[in-house]
C-alpha positions as CSV (number, residue, x, y, z in Angstrom):
1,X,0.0,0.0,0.0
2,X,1.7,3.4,-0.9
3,X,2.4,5.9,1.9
4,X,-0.2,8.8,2.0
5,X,1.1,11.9,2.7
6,X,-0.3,15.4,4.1
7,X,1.3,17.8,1.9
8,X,3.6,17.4,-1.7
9,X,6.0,20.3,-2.4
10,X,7.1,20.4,-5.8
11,X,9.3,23.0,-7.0
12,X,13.3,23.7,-7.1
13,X,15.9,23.0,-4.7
14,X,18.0,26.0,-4.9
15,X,21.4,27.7,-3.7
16,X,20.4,31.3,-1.8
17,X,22.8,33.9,-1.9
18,X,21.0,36.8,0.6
19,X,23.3,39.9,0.6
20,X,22.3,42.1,3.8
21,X,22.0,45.6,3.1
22,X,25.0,47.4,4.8
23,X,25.9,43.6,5.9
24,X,27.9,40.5,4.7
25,X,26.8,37.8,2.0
26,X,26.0,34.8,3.0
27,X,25.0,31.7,0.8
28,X,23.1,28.6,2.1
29,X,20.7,26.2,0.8
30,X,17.0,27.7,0.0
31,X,14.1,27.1,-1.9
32,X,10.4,27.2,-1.6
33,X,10.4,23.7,-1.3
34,X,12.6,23.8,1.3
35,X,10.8,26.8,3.4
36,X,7.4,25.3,2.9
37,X,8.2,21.2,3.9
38,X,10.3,21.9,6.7
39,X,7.2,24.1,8.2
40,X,4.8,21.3,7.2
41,X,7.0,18.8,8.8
42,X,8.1,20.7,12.3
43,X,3.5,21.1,12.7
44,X,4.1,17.4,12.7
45,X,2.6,16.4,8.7
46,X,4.0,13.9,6.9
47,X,5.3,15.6,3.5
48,X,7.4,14.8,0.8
49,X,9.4,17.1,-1.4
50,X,9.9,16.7,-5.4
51,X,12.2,18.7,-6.0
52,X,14.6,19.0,-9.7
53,X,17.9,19.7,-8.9
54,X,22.0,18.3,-9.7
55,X,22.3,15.1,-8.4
56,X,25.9,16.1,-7.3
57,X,24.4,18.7,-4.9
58,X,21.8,15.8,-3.2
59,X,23.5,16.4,0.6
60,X,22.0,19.5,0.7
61,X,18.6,17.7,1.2
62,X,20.3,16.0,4.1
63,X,18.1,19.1,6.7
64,X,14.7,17.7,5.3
65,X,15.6,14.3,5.6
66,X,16.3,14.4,9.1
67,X,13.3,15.8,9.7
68,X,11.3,13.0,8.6
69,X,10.7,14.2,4.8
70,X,10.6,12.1,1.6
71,X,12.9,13.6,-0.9
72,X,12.3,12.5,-4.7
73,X,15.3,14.2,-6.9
74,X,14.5,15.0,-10.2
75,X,17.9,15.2,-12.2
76,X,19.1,18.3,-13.8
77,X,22.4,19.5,-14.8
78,X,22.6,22.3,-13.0
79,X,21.2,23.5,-9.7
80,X,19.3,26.3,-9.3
81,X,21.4,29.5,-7.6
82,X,19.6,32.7,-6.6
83,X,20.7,36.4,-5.9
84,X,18.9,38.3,-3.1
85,X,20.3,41.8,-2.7
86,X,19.0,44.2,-0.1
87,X,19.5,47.6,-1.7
88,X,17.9,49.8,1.5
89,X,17.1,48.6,5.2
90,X,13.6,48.2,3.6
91,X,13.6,44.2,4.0
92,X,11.0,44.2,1.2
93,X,12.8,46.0,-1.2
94,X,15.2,43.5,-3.0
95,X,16.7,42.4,-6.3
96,X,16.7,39.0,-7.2
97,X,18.6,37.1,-9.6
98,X,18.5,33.7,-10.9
99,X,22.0,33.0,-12.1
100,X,21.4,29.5,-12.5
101,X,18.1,27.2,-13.1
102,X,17.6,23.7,-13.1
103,X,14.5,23.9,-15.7
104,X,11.0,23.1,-16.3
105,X,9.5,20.6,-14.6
106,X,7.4,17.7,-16.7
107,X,4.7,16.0,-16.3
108,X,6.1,12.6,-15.7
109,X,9.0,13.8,-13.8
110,X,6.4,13.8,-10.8
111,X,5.9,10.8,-9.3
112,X,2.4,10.0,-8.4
113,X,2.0,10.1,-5.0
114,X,-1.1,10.1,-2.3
115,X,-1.1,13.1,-1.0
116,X,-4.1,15.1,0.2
117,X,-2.1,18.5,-1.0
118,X,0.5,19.4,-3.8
119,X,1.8,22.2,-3.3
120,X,3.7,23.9,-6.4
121,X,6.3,25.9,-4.8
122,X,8.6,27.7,-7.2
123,X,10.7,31.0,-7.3
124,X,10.8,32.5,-10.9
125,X,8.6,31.3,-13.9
126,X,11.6,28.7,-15.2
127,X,9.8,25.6,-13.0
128,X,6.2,25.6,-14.0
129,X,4.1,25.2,-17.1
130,X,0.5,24.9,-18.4
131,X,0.9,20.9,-19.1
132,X,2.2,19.8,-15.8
133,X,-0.2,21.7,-13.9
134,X,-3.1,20.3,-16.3
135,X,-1.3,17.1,-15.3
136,X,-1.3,17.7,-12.0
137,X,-4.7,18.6,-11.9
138,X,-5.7,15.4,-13.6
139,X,-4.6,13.4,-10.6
140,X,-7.7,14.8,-8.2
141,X,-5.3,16.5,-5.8
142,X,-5.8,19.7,-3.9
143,X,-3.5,21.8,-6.0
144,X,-1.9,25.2,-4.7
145,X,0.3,27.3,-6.4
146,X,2.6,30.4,-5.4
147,X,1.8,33.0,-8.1
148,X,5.8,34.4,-7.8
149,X,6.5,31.1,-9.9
150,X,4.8,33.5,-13.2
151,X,5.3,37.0,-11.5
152,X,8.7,36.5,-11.6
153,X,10.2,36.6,-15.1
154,X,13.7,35.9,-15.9
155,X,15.4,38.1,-18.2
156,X,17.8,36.0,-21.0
157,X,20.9,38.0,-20.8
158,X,21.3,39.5,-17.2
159,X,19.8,36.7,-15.4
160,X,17.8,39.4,-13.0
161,X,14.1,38.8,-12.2
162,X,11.7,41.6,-13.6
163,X,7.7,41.5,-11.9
164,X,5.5,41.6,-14.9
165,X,1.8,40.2,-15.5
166,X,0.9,36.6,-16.4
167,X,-0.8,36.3,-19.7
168,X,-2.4,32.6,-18.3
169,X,-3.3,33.9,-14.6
170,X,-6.9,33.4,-15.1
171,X,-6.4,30.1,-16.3
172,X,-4.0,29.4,-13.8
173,X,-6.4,30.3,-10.6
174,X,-9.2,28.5,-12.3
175,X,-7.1,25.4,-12.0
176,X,-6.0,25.5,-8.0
177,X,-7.8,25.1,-5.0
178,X,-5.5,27.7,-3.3
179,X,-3.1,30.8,-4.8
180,X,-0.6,32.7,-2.9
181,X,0.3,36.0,-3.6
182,X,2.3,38.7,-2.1
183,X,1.1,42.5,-2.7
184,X,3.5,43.2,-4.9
185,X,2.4,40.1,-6.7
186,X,-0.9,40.8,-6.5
187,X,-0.7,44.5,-7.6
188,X,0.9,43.1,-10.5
189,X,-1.7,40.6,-11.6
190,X,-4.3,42.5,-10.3
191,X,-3.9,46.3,-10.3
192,X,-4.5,46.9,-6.9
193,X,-2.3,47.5,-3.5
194,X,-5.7,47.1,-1.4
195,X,-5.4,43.3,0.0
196,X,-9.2,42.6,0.1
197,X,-9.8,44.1,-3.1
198,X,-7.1,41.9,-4.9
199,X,-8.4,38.6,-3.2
200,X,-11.4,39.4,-4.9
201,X,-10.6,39.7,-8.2
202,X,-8.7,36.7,-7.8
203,X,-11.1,34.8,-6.3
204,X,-13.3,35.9,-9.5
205,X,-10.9,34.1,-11.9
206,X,-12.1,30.9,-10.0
207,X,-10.0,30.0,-7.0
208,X,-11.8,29.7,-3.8
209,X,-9.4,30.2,-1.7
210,X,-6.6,33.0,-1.7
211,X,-3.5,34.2,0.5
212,X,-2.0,37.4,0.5
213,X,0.5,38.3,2.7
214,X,2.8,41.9,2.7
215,X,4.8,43.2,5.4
216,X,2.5,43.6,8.4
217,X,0.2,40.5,7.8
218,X,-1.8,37.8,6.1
219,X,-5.0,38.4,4.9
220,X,-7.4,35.2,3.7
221,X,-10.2,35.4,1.0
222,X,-11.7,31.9,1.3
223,X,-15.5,31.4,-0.3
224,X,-16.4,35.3,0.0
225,X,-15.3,35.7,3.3
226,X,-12.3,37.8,4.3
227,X,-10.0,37.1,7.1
228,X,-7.1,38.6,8.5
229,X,-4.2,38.4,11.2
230,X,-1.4,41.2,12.1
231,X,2.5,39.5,12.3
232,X,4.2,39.3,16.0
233,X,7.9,39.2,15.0
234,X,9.6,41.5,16.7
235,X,12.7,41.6,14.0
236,X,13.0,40.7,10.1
237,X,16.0,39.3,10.2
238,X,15.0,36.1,9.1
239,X,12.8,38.3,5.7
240,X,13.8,35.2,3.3
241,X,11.5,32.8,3.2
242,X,8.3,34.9,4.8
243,X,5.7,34.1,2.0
244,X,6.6,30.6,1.5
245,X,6.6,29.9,5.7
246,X,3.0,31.8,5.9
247,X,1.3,30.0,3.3
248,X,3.1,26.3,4.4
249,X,1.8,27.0,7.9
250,X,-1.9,27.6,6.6
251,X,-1.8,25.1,4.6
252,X,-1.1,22.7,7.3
253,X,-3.4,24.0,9.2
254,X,-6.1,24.3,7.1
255,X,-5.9,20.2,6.9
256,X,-7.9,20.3,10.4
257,X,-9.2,23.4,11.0
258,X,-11.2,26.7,9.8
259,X,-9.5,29.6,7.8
260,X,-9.3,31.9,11.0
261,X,-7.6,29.6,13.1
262,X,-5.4,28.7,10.6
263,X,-4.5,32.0,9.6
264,X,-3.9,32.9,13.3
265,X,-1.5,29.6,13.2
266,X,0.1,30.7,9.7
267,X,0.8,34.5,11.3
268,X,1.9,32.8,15.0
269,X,4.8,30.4,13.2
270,X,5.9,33.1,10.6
271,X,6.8,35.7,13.3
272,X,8.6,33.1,15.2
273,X,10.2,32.4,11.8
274,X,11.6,36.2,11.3
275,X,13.0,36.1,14.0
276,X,15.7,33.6,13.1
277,X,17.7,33.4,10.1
278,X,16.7,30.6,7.9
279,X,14.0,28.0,7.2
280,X,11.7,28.0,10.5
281,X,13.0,25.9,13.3
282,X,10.8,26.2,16.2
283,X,8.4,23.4,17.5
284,X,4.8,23.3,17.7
285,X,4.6,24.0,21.5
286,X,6.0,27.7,20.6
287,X,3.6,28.6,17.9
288,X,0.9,27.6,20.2
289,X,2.6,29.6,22.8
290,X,2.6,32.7,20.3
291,X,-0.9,32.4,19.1
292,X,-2.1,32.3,22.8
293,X,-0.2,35.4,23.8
294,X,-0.3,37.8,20.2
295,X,-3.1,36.3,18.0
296,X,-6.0,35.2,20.1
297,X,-8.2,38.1,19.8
């Protein structure tokens, strides 16, 4: 009998290169993927990570392996590197740069597995197409999708990311169960800064169920109702990584329980999160701790 699993990240494993404004560079291994399933797998799910990638670079999935999660490597020659330059102390201005990707993921370079959620998890618009997720969506799994896999549009010669709209992003929300956005993301593909307002037109292209967060919160749009919850942290030095974390968390959560409480869950483990440099590493028995003390009103 195959092993079922809670949640299926999908996306590239990557190399992140995060250069602090008025600070020292430091590289270390990132990704979506990597953000989102070692969230999923601290709140104590059982997850599994498909993730394309060198095969000479495989000990870097050594962190989500010891945590319990199934790793299934899709070769590529190359793996994916990415530039994150902080040009101001504003932590959410940055430039990114993909100086290396691994490539589009097929179709049939996914492995079918039971899962109740797949998740695709990706960090420029080199990962995802329209056949795999039609694929995908042919397998009768709740499907998710970060939206900064289109938003984010290499450009051929410099190799720096560019925000610009998504000719398919009706067709694309029409297809998932659940989108995540961030407002710039969101202003982008939807012409609005105003978080409610961009939930709904998103939720008009079809998707039931949207996430936007932006620097001060998370605000959910599930089924016409609006939700929202304020962030805790009380530093961003752990920035990277805040969108993937926030949406992992709900996700999770959203397995067992209603959007507010998992949005209060989501906002509780996040600000834990930026408070620490790199992927989240706290246990369950501190989000619970933070959502009793900052997020149960």
């Amino acid at each position: 009998m195959p092993k079922h699993y809670d949640v299926a990240f999908v996306g590239h494993m990557c190399y992140d290169e995060i250069i602090p404004f008025g600070g020292t560079a430091h590289v270390a291994p990132g990704s979506a993927v990597l953000c989102g399933a070692m969230v999923a797998a601290r709140v104590g799910k059982k997850v599994a990570a498909v993730v394309k990638m060198a095969k000479k670079d495989e000990h870097i999935l050594q962190p989500m392996k010891d945590l319990g999660i199934d790793c299934f490597l899709i070769p590529s020659e190359e793996t994916t590197y990415s530039r994150v330059l902080h040009e101001s102390a504003n932590v959410d201005e940055r430039k990114l740069t993909l100086v290396k990707s691994a490539g589009f993921i097929s179709i049939d370079d996914v492995p079918e597995l039971d899962s109740a959620c797949v998740h695709l998890a990706g960090i420029s618009d080199t990962e995802f197409d329209m056949p795999l997720m039609r694929g995908l969506k042919k397998r009768k799994v709740s499907l998710s999708v970060d939206m900064q896999s289109f938003v984010r549009h290499v450009t051929p010669v410099t190799r720096d990311i560019e925000y610009s709209d998504v000719a398919d992003k009706k067709t694309i929300a029409a297809m998932m169960d659940k989108v995540k956005l961030d407002v710039v993301e969101a202003r982008i593909l939807t012409g609005t800064e105003d978080l409610e307002k961009a939930a709904v037109i998103v939720e008009s292209w079809g998707c039931p169920e949207v996430v936007i967060t932006h620097s001060q919160g998370v605000l959910a749009r599930v089924k016409g109702v609006t939700y929202y919850e304020k962030f805790s942290n009380s530093s961003v030095v752990g920035r990277t990584g805040r969108g993937d974390t926030t949406f992992s968390a709900y996700l999770c959560r959203r397995l067992d329980y209603n959007p507010a409480e998992s949005l209060k869950f989501a906002a509780a483990l996040v600000s834990l999160k930026m408070e620490k440099i790199g992927p989240f590493s706290g246990t369950m028995e501190e989000v619970l701790t933070r959502m009793k003390e900052k997020h149960s009103g």
